[in-house]
N, C-alpha and C positions, 0 to 999 in steps of 0.2 A: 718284770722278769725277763732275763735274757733269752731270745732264739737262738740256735742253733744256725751256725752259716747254710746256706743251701749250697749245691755243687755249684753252681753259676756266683756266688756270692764271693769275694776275697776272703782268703782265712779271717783277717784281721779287724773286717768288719763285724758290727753288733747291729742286731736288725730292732726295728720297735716296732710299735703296729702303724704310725704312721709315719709321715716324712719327716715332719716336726721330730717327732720322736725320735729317729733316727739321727739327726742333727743335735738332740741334747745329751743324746748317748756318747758322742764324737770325746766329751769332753769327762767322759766316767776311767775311774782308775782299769778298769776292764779294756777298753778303746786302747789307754793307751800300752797298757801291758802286753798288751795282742801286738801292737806295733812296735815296739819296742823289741818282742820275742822274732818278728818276721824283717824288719827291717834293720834294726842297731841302734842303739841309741844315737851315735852321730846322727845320722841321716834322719830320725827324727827332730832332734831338736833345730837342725837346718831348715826341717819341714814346720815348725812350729807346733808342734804332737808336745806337749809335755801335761804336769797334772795341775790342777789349781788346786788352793788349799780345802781344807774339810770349809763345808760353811760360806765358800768366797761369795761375793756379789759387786757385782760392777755397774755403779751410779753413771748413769748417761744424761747431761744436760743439754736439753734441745732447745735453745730461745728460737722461737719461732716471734714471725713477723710478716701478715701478707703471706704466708706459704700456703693456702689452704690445699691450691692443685697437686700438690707434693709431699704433704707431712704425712700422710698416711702412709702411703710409700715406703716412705723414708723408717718409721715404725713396724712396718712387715719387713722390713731388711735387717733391724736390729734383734726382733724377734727371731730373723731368720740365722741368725749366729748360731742358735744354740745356748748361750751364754747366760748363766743365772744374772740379770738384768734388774738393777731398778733405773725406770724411764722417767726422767721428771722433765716434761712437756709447759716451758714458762713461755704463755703469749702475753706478748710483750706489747701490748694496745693494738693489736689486729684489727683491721676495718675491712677485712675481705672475705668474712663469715669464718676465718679460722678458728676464732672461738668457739664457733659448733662442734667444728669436726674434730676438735679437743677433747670436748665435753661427750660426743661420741666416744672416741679412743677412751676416755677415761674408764670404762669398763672392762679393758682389759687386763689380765693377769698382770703383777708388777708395774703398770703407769700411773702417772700420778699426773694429775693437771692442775699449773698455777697463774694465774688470771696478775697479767695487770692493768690498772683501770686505763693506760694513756701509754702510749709509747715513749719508752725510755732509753734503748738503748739495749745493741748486744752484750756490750760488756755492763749491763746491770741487773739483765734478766739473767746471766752466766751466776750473779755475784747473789741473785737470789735463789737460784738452782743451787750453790755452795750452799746456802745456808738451810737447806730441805735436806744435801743428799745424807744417806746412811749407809752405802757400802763402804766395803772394802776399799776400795779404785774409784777414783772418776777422773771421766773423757768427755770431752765436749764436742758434740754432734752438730753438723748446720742443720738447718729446716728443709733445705734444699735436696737435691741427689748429684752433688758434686762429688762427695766423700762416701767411701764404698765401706759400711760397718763389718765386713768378713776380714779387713784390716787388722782388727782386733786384737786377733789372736797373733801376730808377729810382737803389735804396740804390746800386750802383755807380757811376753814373754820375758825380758829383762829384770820385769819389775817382781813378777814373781818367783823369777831365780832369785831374788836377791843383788842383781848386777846391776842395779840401778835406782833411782831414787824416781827421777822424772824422766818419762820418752816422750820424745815431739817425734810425732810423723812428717816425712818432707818428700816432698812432691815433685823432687829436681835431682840430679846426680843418678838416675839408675832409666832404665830404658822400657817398663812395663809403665806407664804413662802416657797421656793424650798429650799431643805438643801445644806449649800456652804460645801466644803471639808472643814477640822478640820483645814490646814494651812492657809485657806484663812480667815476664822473667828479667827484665832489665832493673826495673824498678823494685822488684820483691828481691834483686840480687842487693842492691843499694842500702832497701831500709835494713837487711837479714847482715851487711857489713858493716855498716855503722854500729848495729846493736853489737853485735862480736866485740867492734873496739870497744864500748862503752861499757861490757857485763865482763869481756875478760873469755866468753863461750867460742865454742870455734862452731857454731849451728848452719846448715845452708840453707833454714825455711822457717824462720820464726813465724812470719806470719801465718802459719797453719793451724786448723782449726784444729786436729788433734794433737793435744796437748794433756799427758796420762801422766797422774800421780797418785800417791796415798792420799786417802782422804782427810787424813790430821796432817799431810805436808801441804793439801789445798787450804786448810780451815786454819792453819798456824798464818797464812799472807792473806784470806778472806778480809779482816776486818781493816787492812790496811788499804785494799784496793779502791779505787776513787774514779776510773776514767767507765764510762759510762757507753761507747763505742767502741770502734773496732782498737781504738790505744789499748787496752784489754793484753791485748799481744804480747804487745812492750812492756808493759806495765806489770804483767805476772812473770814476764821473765827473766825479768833488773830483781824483782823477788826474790827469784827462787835462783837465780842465781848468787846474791848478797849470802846465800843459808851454805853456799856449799854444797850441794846438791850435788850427787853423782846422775849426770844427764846422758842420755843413750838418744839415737836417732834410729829408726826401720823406716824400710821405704812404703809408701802408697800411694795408691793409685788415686787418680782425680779426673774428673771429668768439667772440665773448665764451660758456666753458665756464661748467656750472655746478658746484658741491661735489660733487656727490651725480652727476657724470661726472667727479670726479678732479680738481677744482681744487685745491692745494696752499696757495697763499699765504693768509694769515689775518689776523688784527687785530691780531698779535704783530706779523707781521712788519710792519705799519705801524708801530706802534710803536717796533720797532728801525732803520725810517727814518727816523725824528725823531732818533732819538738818532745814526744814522751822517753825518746832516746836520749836526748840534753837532758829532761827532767829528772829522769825515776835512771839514767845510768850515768851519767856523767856528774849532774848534781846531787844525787845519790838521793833523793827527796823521800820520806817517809820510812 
């Protein structure tokens, strides 16, 4: 049941009894009616305020690997959205007790934990998180706390106006960002050009982990997917790009880890993006 604003409160706020609460109100036809009435719709939907549909729900894939210091974290921040959520939490052969603290988390409202027996690979815990999720949407989450899930609500926005088919979040071109070293923007500028020639896309951050679509526009390229690391990139985006897809970019924020806190990706796997660019876009493979 709705409170009443207090004097100290903004019209346009909806109060709950707790914070949480207050945070899943944010996203009730109420919230945004109030805002809508006090601000204009422009300037709302500038602000990212608009309504999801009756019933929505937003499938979140987390491969998790070695994250044990962090995935909890990382799941009070998606919890912390607001956002009707299903969390599917795939450890991907963890040897750093992360499987515990899964198997903890797994008690909570909406998460789901999927065990694999040996480490595989980001892109094949992703490609088993596809074949669990049931919402509406799914987005793919690192394990880490580079990527800020209050994002969210911008990457939605396209897709639930209908102005879009698939949003990548990117991490370069706008000015609310941590500055990455010259090599790392150098190189993710190189693999994100080449893939443009190859897909025909004009993207400036393919390599980014948020990558938002329909869940029957994920599950139509699931069974075709094959690269089993970070090629995942490439490789779902020579897809979804082959289909025609009307693609949209919103900007987000990142917070750039370093090796020696658990960074993953390497110089190989740059390497095997040059080649999934030849493969899955130029050869047009699968």
């Amino acid at each position: 049941m709705e409170s009443e604003p207090s004097a100290a409160m903004p019209p346009f706020v909806i109060a709950g009894e707790s914070a949480a609460e207050d945070v899943k109100l944010q996203w009730t036809d109420a919230y945004v009616s109030r805002c809508e009435a006090l601000l204009g719709e422009a300037i709302c939907r500038r602000m990212g305020i608009f309504r999801l549909p009756a019933e929505f729900c937003l499938s979140v894939i987390v491969p998790v690997f070695n994250e044990a210091s962090t995935i909890a974290a990382v799941v009070e921040r998606l919890e912390g959205t607001g956002l009707p959520l299903e969390i599917l939490l795939v450890n991907d052969g963890s040897s750093d007790g992360s499987g515990e603290v899964l198997d903890r988390l797994a008690g909570r409202e909406g998460v789901r934990v999927i065990h694999h027996d040996e480490n595989r690979g980001k892109g094949a815990a992703i490609r088993t998180g596809l074949q669990a999720a049931t919402g509406d949407c799914v987005i793919i989450q690192d394990a880490d706390l580079e990527y800020d899930p209050e994002d969210f609500r911008l990457l939605l926005q396209p897709l639930v106006a209908g102005e879009a088919d698939v949003v990548y979040g990117t991490r370069y071109g706008h000015s609310d960002r941590h500055i990455s070293p010259w090599w790392h923007q150098a190189a993710n500028g190189l693999v994100t050009g080449l893939a443009n020639l190859a897909t025909g896309l004009k993207l400036n951050d393919v390599e980014t982990c948020y990558k938002l679509a329909g869940r029957e526009t994920w599950q139509s390229i699931t069974p075709r997917l094959r690269e089993n690391r970070f090629g995942f990139e490439i490789e779902s985006t020579a897809y979804f790009a082959r289909q025609r897809l009307r693609f949209a970019q919103r900007p987000i924020r990142y917070h750039q880890r370093w090796y020696d806190e658990g960074k993953k990706i390497g110089w190989k796997d740059g390497v095997r993006a040059l080649w999934c660019i030849f493969l899955y876009g130029l050869l047009r493979r699968g």
